[in-house]
C-alpha positions as a Markdown table, in Angstrom:
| # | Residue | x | y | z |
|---|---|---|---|---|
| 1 | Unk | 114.9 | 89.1 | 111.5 |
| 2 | Unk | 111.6 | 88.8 | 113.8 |
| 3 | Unk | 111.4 | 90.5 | 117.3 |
| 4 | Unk | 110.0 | 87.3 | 119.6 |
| 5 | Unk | 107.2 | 89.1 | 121.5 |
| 6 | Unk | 104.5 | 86.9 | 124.2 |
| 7 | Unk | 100.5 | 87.5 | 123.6 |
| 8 | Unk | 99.2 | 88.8 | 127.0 |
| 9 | Unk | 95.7 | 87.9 | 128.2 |
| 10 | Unk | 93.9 | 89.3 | 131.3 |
| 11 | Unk | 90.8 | 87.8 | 132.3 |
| 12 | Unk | 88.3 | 89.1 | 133.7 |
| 13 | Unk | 84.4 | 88.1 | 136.0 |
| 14 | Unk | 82.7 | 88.4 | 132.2 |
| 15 | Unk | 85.4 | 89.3 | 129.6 |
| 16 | Unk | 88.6 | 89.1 | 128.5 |
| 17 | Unk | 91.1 | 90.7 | 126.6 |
| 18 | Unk | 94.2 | 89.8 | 124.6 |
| 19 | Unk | 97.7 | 92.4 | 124.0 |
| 20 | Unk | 100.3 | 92.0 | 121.8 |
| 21 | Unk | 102.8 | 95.1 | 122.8 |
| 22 | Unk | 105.2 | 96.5 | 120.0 |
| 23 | Unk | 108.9 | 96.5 | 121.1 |
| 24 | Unk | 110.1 | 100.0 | 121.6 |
| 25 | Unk | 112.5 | 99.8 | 118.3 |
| 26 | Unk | 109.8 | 98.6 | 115.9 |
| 27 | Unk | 107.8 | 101.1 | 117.4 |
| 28 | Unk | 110.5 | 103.8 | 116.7 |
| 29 | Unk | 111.4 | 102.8 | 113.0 |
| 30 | Unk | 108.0 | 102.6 | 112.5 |
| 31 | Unk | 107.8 | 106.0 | 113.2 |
| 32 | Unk | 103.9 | 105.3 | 115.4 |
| 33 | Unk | 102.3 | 108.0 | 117.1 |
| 34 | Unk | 100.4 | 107.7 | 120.1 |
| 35 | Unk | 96.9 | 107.1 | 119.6 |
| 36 | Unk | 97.6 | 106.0 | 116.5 |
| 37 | Unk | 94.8 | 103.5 | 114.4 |
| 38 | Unk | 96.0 | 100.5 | 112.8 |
| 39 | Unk | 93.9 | 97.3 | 111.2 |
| 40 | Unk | 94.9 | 93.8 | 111.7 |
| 41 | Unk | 94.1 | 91.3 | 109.1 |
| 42 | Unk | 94.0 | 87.8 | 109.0 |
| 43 | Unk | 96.0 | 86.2 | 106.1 |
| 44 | Unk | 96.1 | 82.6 | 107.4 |
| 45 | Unk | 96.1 | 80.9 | 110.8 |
| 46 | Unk | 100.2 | 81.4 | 110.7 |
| 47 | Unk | 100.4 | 85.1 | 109.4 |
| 48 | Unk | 98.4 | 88.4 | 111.5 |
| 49 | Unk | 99.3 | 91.5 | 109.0 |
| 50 | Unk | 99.3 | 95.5 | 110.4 |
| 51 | Unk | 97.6 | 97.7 | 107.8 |
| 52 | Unk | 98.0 | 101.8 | 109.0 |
| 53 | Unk | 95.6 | 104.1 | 108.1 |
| 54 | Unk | 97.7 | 107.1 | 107.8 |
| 55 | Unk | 101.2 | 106.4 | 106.2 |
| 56 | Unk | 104.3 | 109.0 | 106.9 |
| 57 | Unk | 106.1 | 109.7 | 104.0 |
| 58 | Unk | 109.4 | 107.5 | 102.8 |
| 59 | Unk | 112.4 | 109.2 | 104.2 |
| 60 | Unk | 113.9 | 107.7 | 100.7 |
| 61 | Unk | 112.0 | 109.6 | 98.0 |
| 62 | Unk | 112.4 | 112.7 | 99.9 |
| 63 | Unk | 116.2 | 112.5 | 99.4 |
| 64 | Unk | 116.1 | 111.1 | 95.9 |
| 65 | Unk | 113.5 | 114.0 | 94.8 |
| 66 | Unk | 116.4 | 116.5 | 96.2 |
């Protein structure tokens, strides 16, 4: 299931720029810090993937390595 989410842009005298804001819960079971660095890549004029730099562990293997 997608999260429907509107691309902002703010213009300004000689730039401009465009946001796309994470919805709290993806945000949360995402598990993002603030300040956190991310890369966008451009598969195809239909899909924008999110690559993270630093990965937290998965809450799965911990509890199957128990």
């Amino acid at each position: 299931m997608g999260v429907p989410t509107k691309v902002q842009l703010i213009k300004r005298k000689q730039s401009e720029q465009w946001y796309i804001n994470f919805p709290s819960s993806i945000a949360q079971a995402m598990e993002f810090e603030r300040g956190e660095t991310v890369e966008w890549f451009i598969e195809d004029k239909g899909t924008l993937a999110l690559k993270r730099l630093k990965v937290p562990p998965s809450v799965l293997k911990k509890k199957q390595m128990e």
